[in-house]
C-alpha angles and dihedrals in degrees: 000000000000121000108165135015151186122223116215107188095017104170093046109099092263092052089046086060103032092067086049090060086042082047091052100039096046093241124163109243111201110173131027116189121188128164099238120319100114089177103062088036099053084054084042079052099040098049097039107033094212117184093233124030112188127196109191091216114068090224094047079049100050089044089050089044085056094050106050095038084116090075141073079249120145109214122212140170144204124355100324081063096036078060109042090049082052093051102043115148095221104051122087100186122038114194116213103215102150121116124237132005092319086089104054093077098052082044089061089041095052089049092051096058080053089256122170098244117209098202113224098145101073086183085071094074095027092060099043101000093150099046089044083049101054098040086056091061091043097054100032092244115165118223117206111181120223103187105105092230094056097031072054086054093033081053100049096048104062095099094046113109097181131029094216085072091075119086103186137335124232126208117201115221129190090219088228125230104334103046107156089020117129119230086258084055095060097050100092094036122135142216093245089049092046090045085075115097121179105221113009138055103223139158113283091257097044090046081054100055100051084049085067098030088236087125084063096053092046081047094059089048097061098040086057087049096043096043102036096234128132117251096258088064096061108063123175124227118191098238100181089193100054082212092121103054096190140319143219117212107194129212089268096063089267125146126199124184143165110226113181135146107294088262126135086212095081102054092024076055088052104046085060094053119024134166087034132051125242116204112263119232083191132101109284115231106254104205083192090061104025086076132203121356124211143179136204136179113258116247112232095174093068088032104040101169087079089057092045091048084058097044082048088055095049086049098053123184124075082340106098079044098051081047095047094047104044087047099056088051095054096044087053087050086050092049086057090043096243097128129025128252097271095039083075088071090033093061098050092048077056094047089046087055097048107038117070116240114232119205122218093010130189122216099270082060093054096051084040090060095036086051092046094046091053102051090045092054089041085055100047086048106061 
């Protein structure tokens, strides 16, 4: 069981949770990491005393130093800090709560040091599943997911002896916002309209994901990644509840699945402390109350970035990189209102045209295609 973390990405919605649960659990928390809101981070300081606070920009970083000036708080900045919080001696679980491709390298870093990772940061594998993978193995790392589809499929797998017995894994989506609507639809869409999400309350890239599904399609990625299976074998069912988290169907006709309130708590609670159970201070579900559940196949036609994140995970290589990249840069554009709703699936096709796809590819290959990507989608854009 966990004892003491650090926090990589601590004033995003998952960190924000994630210290009430260490909060909760009594955990030691020794390093909070955050891009640039001081604010939220010297409370984050104050209440939790860590040994290491980052700020990702060097002036949110010189503001926070000044603050805090009044503890026994060492101040970094940038990557050099992103990877010393990730490394810290003391810590025994580092959560991976950043958004986007910065968190792939710490991630490496952590496993290296032989860290329980709790996965937040599903780019991480999507980006270098295979090499994240491996180093796990090499170094005896364990990795527990957070995100509440694959802790549903983490859950669901306990009693399994062989992999072979699973036939296919099935991850539950909400559908977001414009569920039912057709691609035309789509097309005058807004970020306001897209920042709705039905059921969670969620960061604005992440909200805009699962507008597009495209959360889904890095999803399946990483299930894929974190559970060793070809593509054909995870499948997505629009679940407008998220009651049902995610299933296993094994090779008898069985189907196993973890249902719970929509609340990061619970798998955020587990990955803490797997294999065992820690009592919850939170709303139970009530299946009496929580009324009819339902499931729908997903339309890619009118969401097209779920169909492009499989045919990146048939293809292999830089691909899924190349995907995961474009697609942050031209949510970003959407946020700022610099491209519309379907010119976010529109520029990473474009990024998937332009930038070569490498097999087999080394880290250096990976940032080569998340740099290239970006700069084909900025461009585009322009």
């Amino acid at each position: 069981m966990t004892k003491t973390i650090s926090l990589l990405g601590s004033t995003g919605s998952i960190g924000r949770q994630t210290l009430e649960v260490a909060r909760e659990l009594g955990l030691t928390v020794a390093a909070l990491t955050a891009n640039r809101q001081v604010d939220l981070i010297e409370q984050q300081a104050r209440e939790f005393h860590p040994e290491l606070v980052v700020l990702w920009e060097e002036g949110a970083a010189q503001e926070a130093a000044r603050r805090l000036s009044d503890l026994p708080i060492r101040v970094m900045s940038g990557h050099e800090g992103l990877m010393e919080a990730a490394q810290l001696p003391q810590a025994d679980t580092v959560v991976t709560a950043v958004v986007g491709s910065v968190g792939l390298e710490p991630t490496l870093a952590a496993i290296r040091q032989k860290k329980r990772i709790a996965l937040a940061n599903k780019e991480t594998l999507v980006c270098a599943g295979e090499l994240v993978m491996a180093a796990a193995d090499q170094y005896g790392a364990e990795i527990v997911p957070v995100d509440s589809e694959h802790s549903a499929l983490f859950q669901s797998l306990q009693g399994c002896r062989d992999p072979k017995e699973v036939r296919r894994l099935i991850l539950t989506c909400s559908g977001g916002p414009f569920f039912g609507k057709k691609y035309e639809e789509l097309e005058h869409m807004t970020a306001a309209d897209a920042l709705k999400h039905p059921n969670w309350s969620m960061g604005a890239k992440i909200t805009i994901d699962s507008a597009t599904l495209m959360n889904k399609g890095l999803e399946v990625i990483e299930a894929m990644r974190l559970y060793r299976l070809p593509v054909e074998q995870v499948d997505v069912v629009v679940h407008r509840q998220s009651i049902v988290h995610s299933l296993v169907e094994y090779r008898d006709g069985a189907m196993i699945a973890q249902l719970g309130t929509p609340d990061m708590k619970l798998p955020i609670r587990y990955a803490f402390t797997w294999p065992n159970r820690a009592q919850t201070p939170d709303r139970l579900l009530d299946l009496l109350t929580c009324g009819d559940l339902t499931f729908h196949a997903p339309d890619m036609e009118a969401f097209p970035c779920l169909r492009i994140a499989r045919e990146c995970a048939k293809t292999g290589g830089t691909s899924c990189a190349i995907m995961n990249a474009a697609n942050e840069e031209a949510v970003g554009l959407f946020l700022r209102g610099q491209t519309g709703f379907q010119g976010i699936h529109r520029l990473v096709e474009e990024a998937l045209a332009r930038v070569e796809v490498k097999y087999e590819p080394s880290l250096a290959d990976i940032l080569e295609a998340d740099r290239r990507a970006r700069e084909v989608v900025l461009s585009v854009a322009k």
